[in-house]
N, CA and C atoms as an extended XYZ file, in Angstrom:
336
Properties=species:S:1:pos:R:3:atomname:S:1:resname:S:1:resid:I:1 pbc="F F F"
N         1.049       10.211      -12.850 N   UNK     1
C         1.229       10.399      -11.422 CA  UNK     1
C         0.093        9.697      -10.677 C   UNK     1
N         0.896        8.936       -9.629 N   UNK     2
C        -0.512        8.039       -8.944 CA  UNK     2
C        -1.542        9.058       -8.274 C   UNK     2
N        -1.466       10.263       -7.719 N   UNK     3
C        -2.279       11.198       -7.442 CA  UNK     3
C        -3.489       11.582       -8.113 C   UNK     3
N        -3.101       11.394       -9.566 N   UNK     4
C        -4.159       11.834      -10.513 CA  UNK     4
C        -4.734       11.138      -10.703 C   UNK     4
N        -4.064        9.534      -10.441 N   UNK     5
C        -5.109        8.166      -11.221 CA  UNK     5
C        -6.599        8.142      -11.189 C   UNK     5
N        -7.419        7.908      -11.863 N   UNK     6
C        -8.929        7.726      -11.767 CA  UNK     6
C        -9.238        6.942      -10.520 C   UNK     6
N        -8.078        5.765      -10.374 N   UNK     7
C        -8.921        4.552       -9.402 CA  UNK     7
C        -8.200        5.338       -7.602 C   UNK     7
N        -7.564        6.727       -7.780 N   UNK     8
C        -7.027        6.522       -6.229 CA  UNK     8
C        -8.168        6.632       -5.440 C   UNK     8
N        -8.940        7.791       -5.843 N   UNK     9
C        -9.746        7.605       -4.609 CA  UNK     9
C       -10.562        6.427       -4.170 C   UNK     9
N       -10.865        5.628       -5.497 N   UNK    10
C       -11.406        4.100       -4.900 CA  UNK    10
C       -10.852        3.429       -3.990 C   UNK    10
N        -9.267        3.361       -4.639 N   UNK    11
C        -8.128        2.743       -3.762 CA  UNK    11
C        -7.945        3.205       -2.155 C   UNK    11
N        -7.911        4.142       -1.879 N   UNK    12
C        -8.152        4.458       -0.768 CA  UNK    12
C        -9.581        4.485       -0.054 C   UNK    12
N       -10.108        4.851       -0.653 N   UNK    13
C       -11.442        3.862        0.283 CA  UNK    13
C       -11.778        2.716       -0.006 C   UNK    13
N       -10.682        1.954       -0.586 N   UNK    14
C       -10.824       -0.074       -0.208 CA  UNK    14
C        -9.972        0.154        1.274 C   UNK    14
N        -8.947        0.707        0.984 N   UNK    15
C        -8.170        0.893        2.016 CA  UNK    15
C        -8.827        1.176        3.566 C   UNK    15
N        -9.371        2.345        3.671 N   UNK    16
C       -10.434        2.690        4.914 CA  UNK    16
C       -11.072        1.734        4.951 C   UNK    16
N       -11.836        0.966        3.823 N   UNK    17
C       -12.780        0.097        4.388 CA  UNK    17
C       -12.064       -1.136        5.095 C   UNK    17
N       -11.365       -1.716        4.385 N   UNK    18
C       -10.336       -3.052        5.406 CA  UNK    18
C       -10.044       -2.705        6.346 C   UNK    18
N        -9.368       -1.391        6.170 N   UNK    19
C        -8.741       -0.828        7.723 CA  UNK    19
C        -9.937       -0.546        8.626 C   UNK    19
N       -11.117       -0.705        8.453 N   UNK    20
C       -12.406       -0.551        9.642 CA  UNK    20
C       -12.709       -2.033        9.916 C   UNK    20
N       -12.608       -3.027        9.176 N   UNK    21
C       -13.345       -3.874        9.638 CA  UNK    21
C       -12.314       -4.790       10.034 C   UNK    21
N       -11.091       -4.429       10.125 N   UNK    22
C        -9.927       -4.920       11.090 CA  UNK    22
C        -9.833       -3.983       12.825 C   UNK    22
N        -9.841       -2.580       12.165 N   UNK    23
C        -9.562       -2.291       13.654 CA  UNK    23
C       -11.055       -1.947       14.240 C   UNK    23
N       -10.999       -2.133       15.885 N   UNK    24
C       -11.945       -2.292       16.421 CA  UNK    24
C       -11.688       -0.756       17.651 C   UNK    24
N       -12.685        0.011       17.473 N   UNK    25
C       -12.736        1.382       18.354 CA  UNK    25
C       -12.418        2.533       17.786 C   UNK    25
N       -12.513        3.778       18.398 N   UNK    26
C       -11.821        4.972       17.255 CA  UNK    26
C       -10.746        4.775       17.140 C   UNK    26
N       -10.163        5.641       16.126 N   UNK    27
C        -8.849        5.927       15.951 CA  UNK    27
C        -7.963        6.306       16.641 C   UNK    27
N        -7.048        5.781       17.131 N   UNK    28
C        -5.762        5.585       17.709 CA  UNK    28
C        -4.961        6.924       17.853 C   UNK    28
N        -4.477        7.603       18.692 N   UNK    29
C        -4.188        9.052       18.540 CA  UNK    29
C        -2.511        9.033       19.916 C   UNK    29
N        -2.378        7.721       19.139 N   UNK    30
C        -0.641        7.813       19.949 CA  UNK    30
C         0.171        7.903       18.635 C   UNK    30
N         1.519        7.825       18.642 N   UNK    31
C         2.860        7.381       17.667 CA  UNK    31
C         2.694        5.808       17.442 C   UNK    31
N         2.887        5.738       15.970 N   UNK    32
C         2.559        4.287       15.170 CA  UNK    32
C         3.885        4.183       14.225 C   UNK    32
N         4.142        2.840       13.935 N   UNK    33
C         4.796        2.230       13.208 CA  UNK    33
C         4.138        1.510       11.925 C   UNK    33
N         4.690        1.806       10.561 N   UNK    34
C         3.596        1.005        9.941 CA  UNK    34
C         4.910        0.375        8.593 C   UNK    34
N         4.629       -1.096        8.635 N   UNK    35
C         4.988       -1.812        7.345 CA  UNK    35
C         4.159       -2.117        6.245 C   UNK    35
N         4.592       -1.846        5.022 N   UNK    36
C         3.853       -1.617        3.604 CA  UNK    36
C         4.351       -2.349        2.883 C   UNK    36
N         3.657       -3.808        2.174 N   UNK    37
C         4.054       -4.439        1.374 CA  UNK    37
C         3.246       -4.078       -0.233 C   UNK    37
N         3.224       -3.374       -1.186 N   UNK    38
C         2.694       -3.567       -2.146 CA  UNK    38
C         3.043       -4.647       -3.330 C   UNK    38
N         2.208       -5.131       -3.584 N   UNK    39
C         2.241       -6.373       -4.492 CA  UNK    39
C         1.914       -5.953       -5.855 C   UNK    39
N         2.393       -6.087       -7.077 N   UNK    40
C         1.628       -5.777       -8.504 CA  UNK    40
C         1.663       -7.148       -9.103 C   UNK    40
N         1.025       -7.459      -10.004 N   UNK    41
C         0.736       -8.591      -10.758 CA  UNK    41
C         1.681       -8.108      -12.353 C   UNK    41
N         2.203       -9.011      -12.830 N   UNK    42
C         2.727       -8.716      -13.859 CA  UNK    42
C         2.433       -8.275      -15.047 C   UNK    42
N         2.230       -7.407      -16.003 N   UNK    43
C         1.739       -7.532      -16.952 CA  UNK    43
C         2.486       -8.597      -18.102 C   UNK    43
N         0.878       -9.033      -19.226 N   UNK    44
C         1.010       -9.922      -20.052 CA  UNK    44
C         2.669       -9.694      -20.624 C   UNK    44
N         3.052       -8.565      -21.310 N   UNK    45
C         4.118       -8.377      -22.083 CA  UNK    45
C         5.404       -9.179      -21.298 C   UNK    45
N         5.470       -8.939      -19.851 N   UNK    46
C         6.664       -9.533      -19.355 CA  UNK    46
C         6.629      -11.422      -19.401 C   UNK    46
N         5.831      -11.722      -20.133 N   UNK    47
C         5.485      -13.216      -20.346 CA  UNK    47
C         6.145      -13.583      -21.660 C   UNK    47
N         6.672      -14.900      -21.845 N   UNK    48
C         6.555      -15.235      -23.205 CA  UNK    48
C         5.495      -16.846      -22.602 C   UNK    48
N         5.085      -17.004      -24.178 N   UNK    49
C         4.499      -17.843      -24.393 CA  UNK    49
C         4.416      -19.300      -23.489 C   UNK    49
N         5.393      -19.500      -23.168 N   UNK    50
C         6.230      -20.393      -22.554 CA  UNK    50
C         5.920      -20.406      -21.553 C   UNK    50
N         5.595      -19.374      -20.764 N   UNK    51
C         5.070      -19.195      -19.253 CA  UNK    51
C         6.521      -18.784      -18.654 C   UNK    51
N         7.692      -18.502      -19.193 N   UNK    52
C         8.940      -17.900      -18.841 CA  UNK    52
C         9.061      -16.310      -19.029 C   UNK    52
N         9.762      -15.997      -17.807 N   UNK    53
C         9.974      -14.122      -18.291 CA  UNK    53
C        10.895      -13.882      -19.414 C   UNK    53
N        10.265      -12.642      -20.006 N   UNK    54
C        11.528      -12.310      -20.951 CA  UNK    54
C        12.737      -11.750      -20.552 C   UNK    54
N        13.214      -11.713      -21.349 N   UNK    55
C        14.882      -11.187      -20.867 CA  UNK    55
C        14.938       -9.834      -20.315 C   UNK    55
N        13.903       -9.169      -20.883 N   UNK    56
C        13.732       -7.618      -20.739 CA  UNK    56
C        13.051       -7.403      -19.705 C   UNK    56
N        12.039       -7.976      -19.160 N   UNK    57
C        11.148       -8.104      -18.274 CA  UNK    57
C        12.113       -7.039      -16.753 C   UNK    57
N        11.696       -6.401      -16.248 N   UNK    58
C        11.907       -5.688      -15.092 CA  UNK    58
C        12.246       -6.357      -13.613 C   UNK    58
N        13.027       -6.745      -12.949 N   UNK    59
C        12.955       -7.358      -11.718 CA  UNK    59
C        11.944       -6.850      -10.563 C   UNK    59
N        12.123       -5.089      -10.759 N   UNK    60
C        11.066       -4.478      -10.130 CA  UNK    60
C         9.679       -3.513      -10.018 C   UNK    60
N         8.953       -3.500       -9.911 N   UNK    61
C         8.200       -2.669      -10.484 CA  UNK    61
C         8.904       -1.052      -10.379 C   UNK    61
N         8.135       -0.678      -11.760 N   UNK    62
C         8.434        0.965      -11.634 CA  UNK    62
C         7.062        1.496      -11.418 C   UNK    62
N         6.385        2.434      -11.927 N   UNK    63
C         5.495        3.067      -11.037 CA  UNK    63
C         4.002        2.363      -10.803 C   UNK    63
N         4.028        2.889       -9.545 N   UNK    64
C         3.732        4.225       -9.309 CA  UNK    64
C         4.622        4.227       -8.869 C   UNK    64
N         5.495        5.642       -8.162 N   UNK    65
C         6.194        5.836       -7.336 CA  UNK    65
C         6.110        5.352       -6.042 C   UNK    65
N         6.849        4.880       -4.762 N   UNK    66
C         6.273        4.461       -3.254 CA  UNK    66
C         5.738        4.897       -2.697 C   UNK    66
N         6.563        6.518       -2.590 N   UNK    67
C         6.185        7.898       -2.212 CA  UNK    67
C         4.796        8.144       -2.255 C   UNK    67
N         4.170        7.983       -3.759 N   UNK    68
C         2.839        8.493       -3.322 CA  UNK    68
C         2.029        6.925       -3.318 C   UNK    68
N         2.398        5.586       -3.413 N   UNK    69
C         1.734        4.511       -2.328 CA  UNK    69
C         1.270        4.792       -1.063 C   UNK    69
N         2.654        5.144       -0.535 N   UNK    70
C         2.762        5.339        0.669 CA  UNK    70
C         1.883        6.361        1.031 C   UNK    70
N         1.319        7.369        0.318 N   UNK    71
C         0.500        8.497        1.203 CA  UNK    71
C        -0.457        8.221        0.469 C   UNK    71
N        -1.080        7.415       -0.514 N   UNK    72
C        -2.320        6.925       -0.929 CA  UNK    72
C        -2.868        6.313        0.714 C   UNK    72
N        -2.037        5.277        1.024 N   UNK    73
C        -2.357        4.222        1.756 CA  UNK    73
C        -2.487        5.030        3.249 C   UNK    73
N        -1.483        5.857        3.927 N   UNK    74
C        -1.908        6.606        4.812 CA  UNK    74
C        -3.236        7.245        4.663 C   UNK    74
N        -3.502        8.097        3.569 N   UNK    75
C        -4.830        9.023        3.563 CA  UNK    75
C        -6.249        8.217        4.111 C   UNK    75
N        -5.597        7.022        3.570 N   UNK    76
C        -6.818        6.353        3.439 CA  UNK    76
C        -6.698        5.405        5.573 C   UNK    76
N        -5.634        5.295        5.901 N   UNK    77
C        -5.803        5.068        7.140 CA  UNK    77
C        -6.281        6.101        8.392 C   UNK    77
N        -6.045        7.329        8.057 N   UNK    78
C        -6.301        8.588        8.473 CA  UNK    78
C        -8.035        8.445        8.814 C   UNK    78
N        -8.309        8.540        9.907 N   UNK    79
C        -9.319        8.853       10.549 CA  UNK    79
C       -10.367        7.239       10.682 C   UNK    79
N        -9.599        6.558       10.769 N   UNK    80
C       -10.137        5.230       10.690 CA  UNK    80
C        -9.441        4.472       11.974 C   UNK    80
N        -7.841        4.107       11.632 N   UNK    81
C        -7.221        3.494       12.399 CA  UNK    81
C        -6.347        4.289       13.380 C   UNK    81
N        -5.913        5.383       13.208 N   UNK    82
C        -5.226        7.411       13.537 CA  UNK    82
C        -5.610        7.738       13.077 C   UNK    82
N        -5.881        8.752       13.909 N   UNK    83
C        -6.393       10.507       13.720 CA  UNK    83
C        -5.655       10.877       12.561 C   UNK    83
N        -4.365       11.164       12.362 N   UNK    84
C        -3.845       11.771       11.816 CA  UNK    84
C        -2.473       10.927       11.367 C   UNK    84
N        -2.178       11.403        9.885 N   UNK    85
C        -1.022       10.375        9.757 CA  UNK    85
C         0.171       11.047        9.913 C   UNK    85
N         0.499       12.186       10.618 N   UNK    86
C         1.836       12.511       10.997 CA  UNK    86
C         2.074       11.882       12.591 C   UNK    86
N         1.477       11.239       13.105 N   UNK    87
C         1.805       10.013       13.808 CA  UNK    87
C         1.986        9.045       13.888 C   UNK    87
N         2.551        8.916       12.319 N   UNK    88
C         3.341        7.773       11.855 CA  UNK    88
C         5.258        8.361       11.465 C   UNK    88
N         5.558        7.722       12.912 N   UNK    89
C         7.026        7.847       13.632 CA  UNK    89
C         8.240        7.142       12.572 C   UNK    89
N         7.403        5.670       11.898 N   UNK    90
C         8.620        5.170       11.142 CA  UNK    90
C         7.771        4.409       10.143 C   UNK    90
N         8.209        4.547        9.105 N   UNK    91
C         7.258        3.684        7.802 CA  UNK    91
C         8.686        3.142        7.333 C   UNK    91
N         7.919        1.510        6.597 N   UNK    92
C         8.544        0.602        6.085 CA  UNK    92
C         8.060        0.281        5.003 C   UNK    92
N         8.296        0.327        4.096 N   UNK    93
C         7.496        0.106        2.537 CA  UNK    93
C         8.318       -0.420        1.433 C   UNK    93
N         7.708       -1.683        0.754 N   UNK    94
C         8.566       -2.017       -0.633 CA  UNK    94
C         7.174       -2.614       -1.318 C   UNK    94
N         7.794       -2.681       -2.818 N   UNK    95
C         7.375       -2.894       -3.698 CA  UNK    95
C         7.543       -3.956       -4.486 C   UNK    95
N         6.837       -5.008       -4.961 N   UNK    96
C         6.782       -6.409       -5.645 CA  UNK    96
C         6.262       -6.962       -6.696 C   UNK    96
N         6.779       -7.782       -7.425 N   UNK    97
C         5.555       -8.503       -8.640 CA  UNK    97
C         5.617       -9.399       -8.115 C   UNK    97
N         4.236       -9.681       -7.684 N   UNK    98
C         3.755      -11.405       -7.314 CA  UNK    98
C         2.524      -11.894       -8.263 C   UNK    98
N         1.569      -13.158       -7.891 N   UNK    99
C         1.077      -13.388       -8.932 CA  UNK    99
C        -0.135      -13.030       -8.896 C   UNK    99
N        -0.572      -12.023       -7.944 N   UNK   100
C        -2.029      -10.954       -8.079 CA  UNK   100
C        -1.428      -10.067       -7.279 C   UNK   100
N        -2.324       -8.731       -7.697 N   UNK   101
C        -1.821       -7.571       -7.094 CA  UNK   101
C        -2.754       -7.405       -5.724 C   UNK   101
N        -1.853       -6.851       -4.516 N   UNK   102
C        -2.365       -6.883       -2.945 CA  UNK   102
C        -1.350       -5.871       -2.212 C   UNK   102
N        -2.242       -5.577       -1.108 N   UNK   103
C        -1.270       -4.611       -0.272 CA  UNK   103
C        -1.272       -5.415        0.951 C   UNK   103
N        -0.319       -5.238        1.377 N   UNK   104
C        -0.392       -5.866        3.001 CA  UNK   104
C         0.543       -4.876        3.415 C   UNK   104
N        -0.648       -4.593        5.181 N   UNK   105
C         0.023       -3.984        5.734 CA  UNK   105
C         0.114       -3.853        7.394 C   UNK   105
N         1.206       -3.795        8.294 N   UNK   106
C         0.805       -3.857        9.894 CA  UNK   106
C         1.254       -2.548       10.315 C   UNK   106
N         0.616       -2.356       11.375 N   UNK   107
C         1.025       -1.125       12.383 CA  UNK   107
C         0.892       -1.229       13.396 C   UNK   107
N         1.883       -0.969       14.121 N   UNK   108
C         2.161       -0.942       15.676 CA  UNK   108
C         2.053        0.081       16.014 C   UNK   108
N         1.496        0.547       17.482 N   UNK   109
C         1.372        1.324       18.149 CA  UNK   109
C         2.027        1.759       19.416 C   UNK   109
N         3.060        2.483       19.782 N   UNK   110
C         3.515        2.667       20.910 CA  UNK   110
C         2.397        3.033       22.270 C   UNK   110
N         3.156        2.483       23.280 N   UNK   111
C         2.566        2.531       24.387 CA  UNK   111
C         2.152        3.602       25.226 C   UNK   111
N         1.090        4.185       26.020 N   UNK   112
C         1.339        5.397       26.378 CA  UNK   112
C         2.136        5.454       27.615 C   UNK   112
C-alpha cells in the first residue's frame, strides 16, 4: 500500500517543496481545480534485450493505486499552495510509463 511506503513521506515533501518554490504568497483558501499526471519509468523486466517490449509487458502501470497518488500529492500541497485539500472541487489524474519517472501537475483556482 502506497501509504505505508518508506519513501511517502519523502515524496510528499519533494512535493511541498516544488509546490513552494512555484507558488508565490500563502496558501490559497478559495475552490481549486487540479490535473495529475504521474509518470513511472519502466522496469528492466518489461525490456528485452533488443530494446523492444515484451509481449507480456503491461500497457499500464498497476500500483500504486491513483487513489492514494492522488492524496499523497494533495497532503503534500496542503498548507503550501491551499489551506486545505477539501477545496479541491474537481481532480484530474492518470497514470503513465514514460522514460523517467515525474509528476506533473496544474491547478486552477476559481475566482472570488
Amino acid at each position: 500500500m502506497f501509504d505505508q511506503c518508506k519513501r511517502l513521506k519523502s515524496w510528499r515533501a519533494a512535493v511541498a517543496y516544488e509546490a513552494g518554490r512555484a507558488w508565490v504568497g500563502p496558501p490559497a483558501a478559495v475552490a481549486c481545480t487540479i490535473s495529475a499526471e504521474f509518470v513511472f519509468e519502466r522496469p528492466k523486466s518489461h525490456w528485452r534485450k533488443a530494446g523492444e517490449l515484451t509481449k507480456t509487458a503491461p500497457l499500464h502501470p498497476g500500483k500504486p493505486d491513483i487513489d492514494k497518488l492522488c492524496r499523497a500529492l494533495l497532503d503534500g500541497l496542503t498548507g503550501v499552495v491551499m489551506v486545505d485539500d477539501s477545496q479541491v472541487v474537481w481532480l484530474n489524474a492518470h497514470k503513465r510509463y514514460g522514460n523517467t519517472s515525474e509528476t506533473f501537475v496544474t491547478i486552477s483556482y476559481a475566482a472570488r
